[in-house]
C-alpha positions in Angstrom: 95.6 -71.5 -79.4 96.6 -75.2 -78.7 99.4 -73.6 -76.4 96.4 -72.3 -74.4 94.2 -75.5 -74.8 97.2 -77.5 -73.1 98.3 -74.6 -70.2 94.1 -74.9 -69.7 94.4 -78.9 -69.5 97.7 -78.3 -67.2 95.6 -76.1 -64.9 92.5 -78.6 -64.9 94.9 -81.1 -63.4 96.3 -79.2 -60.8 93.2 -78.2 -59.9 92.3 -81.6 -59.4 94.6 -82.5 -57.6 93.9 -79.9 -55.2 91.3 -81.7 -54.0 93.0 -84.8 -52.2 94.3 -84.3 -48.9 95.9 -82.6 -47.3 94.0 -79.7 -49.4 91.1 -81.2 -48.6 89.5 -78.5 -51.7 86.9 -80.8 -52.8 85.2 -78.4 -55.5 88.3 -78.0 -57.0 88.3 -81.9 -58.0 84.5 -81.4 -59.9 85.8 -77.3 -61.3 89.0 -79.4 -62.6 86.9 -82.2 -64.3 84.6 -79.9 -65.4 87.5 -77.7 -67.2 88.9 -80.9 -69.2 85.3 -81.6 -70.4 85.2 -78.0 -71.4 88.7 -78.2 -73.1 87.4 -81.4 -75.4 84.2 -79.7 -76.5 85.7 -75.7 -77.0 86.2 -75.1 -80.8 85.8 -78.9 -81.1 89.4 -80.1 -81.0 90.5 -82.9 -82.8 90.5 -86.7 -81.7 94.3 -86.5 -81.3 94.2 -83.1 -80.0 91.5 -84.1 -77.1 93.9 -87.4 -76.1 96.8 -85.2 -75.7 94.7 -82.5 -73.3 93.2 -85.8 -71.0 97.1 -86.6 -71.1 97.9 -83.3 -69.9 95.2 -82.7 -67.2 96.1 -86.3 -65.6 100.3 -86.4 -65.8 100.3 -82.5 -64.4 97.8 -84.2 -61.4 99.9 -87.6 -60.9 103.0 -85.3 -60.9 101.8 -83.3 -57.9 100.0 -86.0 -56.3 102.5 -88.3 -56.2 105.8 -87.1 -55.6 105.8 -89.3 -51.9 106.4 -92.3 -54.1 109.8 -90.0 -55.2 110.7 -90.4 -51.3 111.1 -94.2 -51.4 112.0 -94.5 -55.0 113.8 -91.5 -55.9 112.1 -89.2 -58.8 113.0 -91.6 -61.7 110.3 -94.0 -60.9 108.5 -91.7 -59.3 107.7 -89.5 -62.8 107.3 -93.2 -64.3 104.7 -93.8 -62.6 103.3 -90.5 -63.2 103.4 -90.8 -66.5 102.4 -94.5 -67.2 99.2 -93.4 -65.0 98.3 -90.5 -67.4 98.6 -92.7 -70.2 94.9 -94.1 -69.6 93.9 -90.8 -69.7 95.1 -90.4 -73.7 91.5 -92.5 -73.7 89.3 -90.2 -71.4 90.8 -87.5 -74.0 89.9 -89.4 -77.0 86.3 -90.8 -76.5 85.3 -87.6 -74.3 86.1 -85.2 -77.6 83.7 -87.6 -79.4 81.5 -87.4 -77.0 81.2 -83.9 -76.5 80.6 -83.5 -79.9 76.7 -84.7 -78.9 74.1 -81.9 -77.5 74.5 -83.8 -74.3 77.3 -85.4 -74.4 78.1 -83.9 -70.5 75.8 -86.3 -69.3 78.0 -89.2 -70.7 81.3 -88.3 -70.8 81.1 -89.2 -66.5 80.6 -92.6 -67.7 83.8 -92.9 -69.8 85.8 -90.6 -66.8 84.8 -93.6 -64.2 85.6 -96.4 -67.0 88.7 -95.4 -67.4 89.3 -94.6 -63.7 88.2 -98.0 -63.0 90.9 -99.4 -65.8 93.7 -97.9 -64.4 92.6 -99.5 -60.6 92.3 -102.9 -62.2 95.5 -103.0 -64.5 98.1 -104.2 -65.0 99.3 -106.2 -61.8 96.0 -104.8 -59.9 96.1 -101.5 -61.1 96.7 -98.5 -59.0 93.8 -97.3 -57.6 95.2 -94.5 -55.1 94.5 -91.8 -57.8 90.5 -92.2 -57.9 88.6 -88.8 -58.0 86.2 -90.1 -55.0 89.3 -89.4 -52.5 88.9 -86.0 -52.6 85.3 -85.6 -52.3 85.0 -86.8 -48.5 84.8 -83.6 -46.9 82.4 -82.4 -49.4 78.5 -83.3 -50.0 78.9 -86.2 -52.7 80.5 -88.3 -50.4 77.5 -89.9 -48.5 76.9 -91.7 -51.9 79.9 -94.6 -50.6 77.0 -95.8 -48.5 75.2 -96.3 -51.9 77.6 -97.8 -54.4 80.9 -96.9 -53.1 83.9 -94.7 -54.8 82.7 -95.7 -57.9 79.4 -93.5 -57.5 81.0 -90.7 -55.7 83.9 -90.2 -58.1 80.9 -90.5 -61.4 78.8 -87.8 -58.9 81.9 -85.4 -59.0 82.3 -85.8 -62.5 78.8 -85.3 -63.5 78.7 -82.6 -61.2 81.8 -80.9 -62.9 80.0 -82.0 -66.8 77.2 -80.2 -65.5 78.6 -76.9 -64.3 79.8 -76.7 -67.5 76.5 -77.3 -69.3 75.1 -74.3 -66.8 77.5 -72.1 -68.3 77.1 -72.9 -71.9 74.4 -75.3 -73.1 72.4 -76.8 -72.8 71.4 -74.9 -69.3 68.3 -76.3 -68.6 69.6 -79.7 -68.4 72.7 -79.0 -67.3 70.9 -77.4 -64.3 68.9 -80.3 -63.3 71.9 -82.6 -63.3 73.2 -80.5 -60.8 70.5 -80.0 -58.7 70.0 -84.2 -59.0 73.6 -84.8 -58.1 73.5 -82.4 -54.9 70.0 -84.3 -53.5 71.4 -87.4 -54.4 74.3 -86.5 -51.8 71.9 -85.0 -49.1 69.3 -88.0 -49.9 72.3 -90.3 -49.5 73.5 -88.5 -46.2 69.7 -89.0 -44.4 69.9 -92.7 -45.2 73.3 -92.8 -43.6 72.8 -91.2 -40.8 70.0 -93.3 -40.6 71.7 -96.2 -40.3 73.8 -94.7 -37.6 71.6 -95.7 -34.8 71.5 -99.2 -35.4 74.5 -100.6 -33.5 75.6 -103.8 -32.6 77.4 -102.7 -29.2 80.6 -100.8 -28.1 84.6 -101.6 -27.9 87.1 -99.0 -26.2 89.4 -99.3 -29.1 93.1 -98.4 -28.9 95.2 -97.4 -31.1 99.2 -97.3 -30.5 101.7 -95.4 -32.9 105.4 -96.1 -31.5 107.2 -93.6 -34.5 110.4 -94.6 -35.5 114.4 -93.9 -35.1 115.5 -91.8 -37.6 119.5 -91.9 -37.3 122.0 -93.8 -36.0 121.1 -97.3 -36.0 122.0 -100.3 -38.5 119.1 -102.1 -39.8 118.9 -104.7 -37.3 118.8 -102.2 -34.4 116.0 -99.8 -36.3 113.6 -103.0 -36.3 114.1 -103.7 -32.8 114.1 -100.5 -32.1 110.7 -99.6 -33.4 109.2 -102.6 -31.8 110.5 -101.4 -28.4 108.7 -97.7 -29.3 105.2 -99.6 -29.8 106.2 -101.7 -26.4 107.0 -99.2 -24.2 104.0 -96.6 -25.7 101.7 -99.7 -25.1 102.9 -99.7 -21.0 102.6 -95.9 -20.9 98.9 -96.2 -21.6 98.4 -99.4 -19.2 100.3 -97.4 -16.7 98.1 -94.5 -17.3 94.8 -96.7 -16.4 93.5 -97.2 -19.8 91.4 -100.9 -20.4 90.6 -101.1 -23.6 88.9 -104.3 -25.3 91.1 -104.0 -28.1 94.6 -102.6 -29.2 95.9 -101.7 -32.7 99.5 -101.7 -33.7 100.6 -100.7 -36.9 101.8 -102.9 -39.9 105.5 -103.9 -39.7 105.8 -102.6 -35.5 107.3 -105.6 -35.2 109.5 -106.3 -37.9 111.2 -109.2 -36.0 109.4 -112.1 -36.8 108.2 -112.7 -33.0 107.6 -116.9 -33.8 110.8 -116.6 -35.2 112.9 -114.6 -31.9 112.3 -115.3 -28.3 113.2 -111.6 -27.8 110.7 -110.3 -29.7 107.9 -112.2 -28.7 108.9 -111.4 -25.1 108.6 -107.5 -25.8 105.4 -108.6 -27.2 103.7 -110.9 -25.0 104.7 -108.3 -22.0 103.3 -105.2 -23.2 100.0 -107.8 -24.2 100.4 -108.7 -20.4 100.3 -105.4 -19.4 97.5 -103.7 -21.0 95.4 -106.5 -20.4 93.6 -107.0 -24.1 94.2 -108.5 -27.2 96.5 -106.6 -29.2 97.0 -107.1 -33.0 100.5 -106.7 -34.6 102.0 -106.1 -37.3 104.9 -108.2 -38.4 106.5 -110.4 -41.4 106.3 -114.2 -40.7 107.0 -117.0 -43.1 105.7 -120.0 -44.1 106.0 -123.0 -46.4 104.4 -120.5 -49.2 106.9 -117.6 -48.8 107.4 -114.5 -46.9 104.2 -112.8 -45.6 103.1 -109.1 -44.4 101.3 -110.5 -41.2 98.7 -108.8 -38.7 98.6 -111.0 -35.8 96.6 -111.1 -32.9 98.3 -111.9 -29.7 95.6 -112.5 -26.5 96.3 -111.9 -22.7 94.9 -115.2 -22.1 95.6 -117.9 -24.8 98.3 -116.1 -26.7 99.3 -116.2 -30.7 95.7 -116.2 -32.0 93.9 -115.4 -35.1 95.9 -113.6 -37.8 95.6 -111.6 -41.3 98.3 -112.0 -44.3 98.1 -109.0 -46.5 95.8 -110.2 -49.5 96.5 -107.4 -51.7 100.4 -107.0 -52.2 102.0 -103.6 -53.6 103.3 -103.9 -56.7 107.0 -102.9 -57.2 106.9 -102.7 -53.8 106.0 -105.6 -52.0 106.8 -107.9 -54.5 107.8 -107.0 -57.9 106.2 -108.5 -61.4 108.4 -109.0 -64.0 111.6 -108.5 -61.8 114.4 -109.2 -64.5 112.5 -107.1 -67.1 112.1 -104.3 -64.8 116.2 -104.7 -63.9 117.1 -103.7 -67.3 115.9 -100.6 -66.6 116.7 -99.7 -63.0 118.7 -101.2 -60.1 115.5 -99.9 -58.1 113.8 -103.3 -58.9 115.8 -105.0 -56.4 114.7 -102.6 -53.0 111.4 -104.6 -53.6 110.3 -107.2 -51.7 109.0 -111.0 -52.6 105.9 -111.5 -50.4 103.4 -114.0 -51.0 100.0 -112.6 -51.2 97.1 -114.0 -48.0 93.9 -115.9 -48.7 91.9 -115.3 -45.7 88.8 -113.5 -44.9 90.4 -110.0 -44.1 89.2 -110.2 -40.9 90.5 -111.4 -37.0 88.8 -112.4 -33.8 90.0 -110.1 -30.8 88.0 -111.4 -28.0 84.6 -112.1 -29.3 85.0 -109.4 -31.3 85.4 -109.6 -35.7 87.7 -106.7 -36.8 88.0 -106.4 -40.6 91.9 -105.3 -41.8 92.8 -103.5 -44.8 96.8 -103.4 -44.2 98.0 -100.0 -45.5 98.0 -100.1 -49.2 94.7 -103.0 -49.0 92.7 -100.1 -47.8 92.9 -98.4 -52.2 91.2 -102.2 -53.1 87.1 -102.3 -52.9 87.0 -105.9 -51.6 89.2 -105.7 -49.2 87.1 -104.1 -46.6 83.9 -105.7 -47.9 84.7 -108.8 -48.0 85.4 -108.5 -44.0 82.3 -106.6 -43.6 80.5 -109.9 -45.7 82.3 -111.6 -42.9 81.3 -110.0 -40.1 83.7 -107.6 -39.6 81.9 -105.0 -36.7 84.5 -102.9 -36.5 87.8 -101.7 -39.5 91.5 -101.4 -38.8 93.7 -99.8 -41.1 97.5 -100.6 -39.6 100.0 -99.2 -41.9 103.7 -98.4 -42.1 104.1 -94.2 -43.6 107.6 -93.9 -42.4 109.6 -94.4 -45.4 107.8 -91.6 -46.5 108.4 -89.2 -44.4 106.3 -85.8 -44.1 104.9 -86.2 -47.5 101.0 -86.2 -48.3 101.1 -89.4 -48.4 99.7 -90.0 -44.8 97.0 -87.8 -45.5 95.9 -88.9 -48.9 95.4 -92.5 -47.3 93.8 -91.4 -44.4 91.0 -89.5 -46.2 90.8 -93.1 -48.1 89.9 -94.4 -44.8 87.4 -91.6 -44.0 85.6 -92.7 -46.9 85.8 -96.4 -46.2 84.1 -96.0 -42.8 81.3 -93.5 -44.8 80.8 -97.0 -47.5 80.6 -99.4 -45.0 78.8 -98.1 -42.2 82.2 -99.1 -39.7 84.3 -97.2 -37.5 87.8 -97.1 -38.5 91.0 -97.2 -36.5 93.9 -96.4 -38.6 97.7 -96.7 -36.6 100.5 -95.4 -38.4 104.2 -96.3 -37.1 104.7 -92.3 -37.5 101.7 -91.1 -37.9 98.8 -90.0 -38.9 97.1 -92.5 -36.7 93.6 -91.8 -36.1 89.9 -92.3 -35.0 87.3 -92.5 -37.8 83.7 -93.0 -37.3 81.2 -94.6 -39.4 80.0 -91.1 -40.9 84.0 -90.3 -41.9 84.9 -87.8 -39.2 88.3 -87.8 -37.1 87.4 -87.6 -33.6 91.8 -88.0 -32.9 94.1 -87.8 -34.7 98.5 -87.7 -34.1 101.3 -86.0 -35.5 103.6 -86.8 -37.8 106.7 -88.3 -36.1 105.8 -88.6 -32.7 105.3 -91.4 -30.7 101.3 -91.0 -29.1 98.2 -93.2 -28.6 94.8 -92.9 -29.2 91.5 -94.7 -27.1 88.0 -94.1 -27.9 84.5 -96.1 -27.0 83.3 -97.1 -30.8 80.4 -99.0 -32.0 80.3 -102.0 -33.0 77.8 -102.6 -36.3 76.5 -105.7 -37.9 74.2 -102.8 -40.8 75.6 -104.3 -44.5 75.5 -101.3 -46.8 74.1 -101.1 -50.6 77.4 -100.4 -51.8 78.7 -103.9 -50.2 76.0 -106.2 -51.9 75.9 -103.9 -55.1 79.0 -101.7 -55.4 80.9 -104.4 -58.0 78.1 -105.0 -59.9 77.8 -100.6 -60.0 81.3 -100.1 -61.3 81.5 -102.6 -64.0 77.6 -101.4 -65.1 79.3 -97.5 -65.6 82.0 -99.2 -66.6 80.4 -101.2 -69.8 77.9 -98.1 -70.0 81.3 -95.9 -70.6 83.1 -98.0 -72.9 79.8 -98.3 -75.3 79.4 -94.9 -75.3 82.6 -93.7 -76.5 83.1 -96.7 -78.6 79.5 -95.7 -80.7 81.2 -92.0 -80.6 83.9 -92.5 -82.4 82.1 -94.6 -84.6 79.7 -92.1 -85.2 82.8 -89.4 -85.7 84.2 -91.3 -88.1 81.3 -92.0 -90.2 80.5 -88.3 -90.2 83.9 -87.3 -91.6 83.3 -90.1 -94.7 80.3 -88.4 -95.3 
C-alpha cells in the first residue's frame, strides 16, 4: 500500500508540473495538489509517512521542471537543486497529514501549501522562487487574482481549488462545494475589475523589441560576444531600414557583452544602430564600477547619449555570484563557472525619453518587488530583457515568459520581454501574447502599447497578503501537530 501512496504522490507531482509552460495544462496544477492533499488524508498516514509523500510529489515536479538548469550546469547540480527544493516540501507533507486529520482541514492545508511555497522563495540566499504554483495558472481562470494580491493569492486559489475538489468527492461536499464555487467567482469577480482597469490609460509608446540570437559554433569567446552584439546591431538597422519609428527599443540582457564605456568599438556599433533607428534604445551589458562587476541595462539616447541605467538588483545565486564559494568548491568544480556581480540599488526603473520603463532583468522578473517597486516608481510601461541562450531549446524560455504574462495581469502593465534567442514577446496588461519569436532566430517585434499610471491592490497590499497566509499557515499546522500529539498521549 505505501508503494501505491508514493507512485500516487509521484503522479501528483508530475501532474503538477504539467501545468507550467510550455504545457500550459493549468488544471493539472489544482488535480495535482488536490491528489497530495488526498494522499495525506487517505487511511490517515503517518506524520513521517505524509513528509515523505510531500517529498515525493515536489522532487518528481522539480525533476521535470527543471532539467534546463542540467543544460548550463550539467545534471549533478541540476538534481541538487531538485532535491534541496523538495526538501521544504518534507514540511507541506508533515503539517498537511495533521491537518487533514480535521473535518476541514482542506480549507487550511492551502495556507500551509503557500507558507511553505513562500519559504522556499525567500531562503536561503533569496530563495528560488521559479517553482511557485501561480506560474501555471495564467492561462486558466484563477489568474486575474495577480491584480488582487499577486502569485501569492493565485497559487493559495489553485490550491484551495485542488483541497476543494477533493472535499466534493469525499467529504465534507457541501463545503467543499462552496469553496469551489467561491474560488471560481473570485477569478471571474477578479477578471471584471481587471478589465476594468483596462480603460484607464496613461497614453501610448510604439515599443520595439529586438532579439539578435546568437552564434552557435565556431568562434572563441571573445568573437561570440562581439558577435552577438553585431546580431542585435544589424537586426536594429533592418527595422530602421524597413521604416519602423518607434519611441522606444528593447535589447536583451547581456546583447552587448562588451562593456561599450569600456571599448570604443562597441560603443560605436552601439551609438550607430541608436543613430539609425532614431529612439532611445536600452541595452544590456556588464559594466564595472568602484563596487564590482555589474549586470547593466543601459539606456543609450539619439540625442544626449549614455543616459539613465538599471544594475540588476536581484543577482542569481550560483550563478551570478556564488554564496559560500570555497564551501561549495569542495563539492564541485562547477562553483567556479559562476560569476561575482555586485547586486544594483536603484529604483528598477529608466527614463527613455519622457517615458519610465520598469526592468526586471531575466531572473528579477521570479522576485515580487522587483516589478513593484518600479510600478511605485512610476514605471508606465515593464521590460523583461533576458539572456535564454545558454539554455538552449529547453522550457526554460517558456516557463519565464508565462512569469511575465502574469506580471503584466498583477500590475496592470504591458510587458516587452526580448530574449537574445528567443522567446521575445509582446505582453499586454491582461497577460496575452499579441507576438511572439522563435527559438533561435534572429527577429523583431513593434507594437503601439499603453502607457498606465493604474497602481494595483496587489502592489500596495500583495507583501502584507503573503506574509498574512504565510503566519496563518505556520499557526495552523504548528497547533496540528500539537493537537496530534496530545491526542496520541491520550
Amino acid at each position: 500500500m505505501i508503494a501505491l501512496q508514493l507512485a500516487l504522490a509521484a503522479l501528483s507531482g508530475w501532474l503538477t508540473y504539467l501545468s507550467y509552460e510550455p504545457h500550459g495544462l493549468w488544471p493539472a496544477g489544482i488535480i495535482g495538489v488536490g491528489l497530495l492533499y488526498f494522499l495525506l488524508v487517505w487511511r490517515r498516514p503517518s506524520l513521517r509517512l505524509g513528509a515523505l509523500l510531500g517529498f515525493v510529489h515536489a522532487v518528481t515536479m522539480y525533476l521535470f521542471t527543471l532539467p534546463w538548469i542540467g543544460e548550463l550546469v550539467g545534471r549533478f547540480p541540476y538534481v541538487a537543486l531538485a532535491i534541496s527544493c523538495a526538501i521544504y516540501a518534507l514540511l507541506t507533507g508533515l503539517g498537511g497529514t495533521a491537518i487533514g486529520r480535521w473535518r476541514y482541514g482542506f480549507v487550511l492545508f492551502p495556507f500551509l501549501y503557500v507558507a511553505v511555497e513562500h519559504l522556499r522563495s525567500s531562503f536561503p540566499f533569496g530563495g528560488f522562487a521559479w517553482l511557485r504554483l501561480a506560474w501555471g495558472q495564467i492561462d486558466g481562470p484563477l489568474a486575474p487574482l495577480a491584480a488582487l494580491g499577486g502569485p501569492v493569492l493565485v497559487s493559495f486559489s489553485a490550491a484551495l481549488a485542488g483541497c476543494a475538489l477533493v472535499a466534493v468527492l469525499c467529504k465534507p461536499r457541501k463545503a467543499g462545494g462552496i469553496a469551489l464555487v467561491l474560488c471560481l467567482v473570485a477569478g471571474v469577480a477578479s477578471g471584471v475589475f481587471h478589465r476594468s482597469m483596462a480603460e484607464e490609460t496613461a497614453g501610448e509608446a510604439t515599443v520595439a523589441a529586438i532579439q539578435g540570437n546568437v552564434p552557435r559554433l565556431g568562434l572563441d569567446f571573445n568573437a561570440q560576444r562581439r558577435a552577438v552584439l553585431n546580431n542585435h546591431a544589424r537586426v536594429t538597422h533592418q527595422l530602421a531600414q524597413a521604416g519602423a519609428q518607434p519611441d522606444l527599443v528593447i535589447w536583451p540582457e547581456n546583447s552587448s557583452d562588451v562593456n561599450p564605456f569600456a571599448d570604443d568599438q562597441a560603443r560605436t556599433t552601439i551609438e550607430s544602430a541608436v543613430q539609425d533607428i532614431g529612439a532611445p534604445v536600452l541595452v544590456g551589458t556588464l559594466t564595472e564600477d568602484e563596487v564590482g562587476e555589474r549586470n547593466t541595462m543601459q539606456v543609450f539616447d539619439p540625442e544626449t547619449g549614455a543616459g539613465d541605467f538599471h544594475h540588476k538588483k536581484y543577482l542569481q545565486p550560483f550563478g551570478e555570484y556564488m554564496p559560500m564559494r570555497d564551501f561549495f568548491r569542495m563539492f564541485s568544480s562547477y562553483v567556479d563557472l559562476a560569476g561575482d556581480f555586485k547586486p544594483g540599488t536603484g529604483n528598477s526603473t529608466v527614463l527613455m525619453d519622457g517615458i519610465r520603463v520598469g526592468v526586471a532583468t531575466c531572473y528579477e522578473v521570479i522576485v515580487d518587488d522587483s516589478y513593484r517597486t518600479a510600478v511605485e516608481n512610476g514605471a508606465q510601461i515593464l521590460a523583461t530583457p533576458t539572456n535564454n541562450a545558454t539554455f538552449g531549446f529547453s522550457d526554460m524560455t517558456y516557463q519565464q515568459l508565462a512569469m511575465s504574462r502574469l506580471r503584466a495581469i498583477e500590475l496592470d502593465r504591458a510587458v516587452v520581454v526580448a530574449a537574445t534567442s528567443g522567446v521575445s514577446a509582446i505582453v499586454h496588461p491582461d497577460g496575452s501574447v499579441s507576438q511572439q519569436t522563435g527559438i533561435f532566430e534572429p527577429g523583431s517585434l513593434v507594437e503601439t502599447l499603453p502607457l498606465k499610471s493604474t497602481v494595483t491592490p496587489a502592489v500596495h497590499f500583495g507583501q502584507l497578503l503573503e506574509w498574512g497566509l504565510t503566519i496563518m499557515g505556520a499557526l495552523t499546522a504548528f497547533i496540528a501537530l500539537v493537537a496530534n500529539r496530545k491526542r496520541i498521549k491520550d
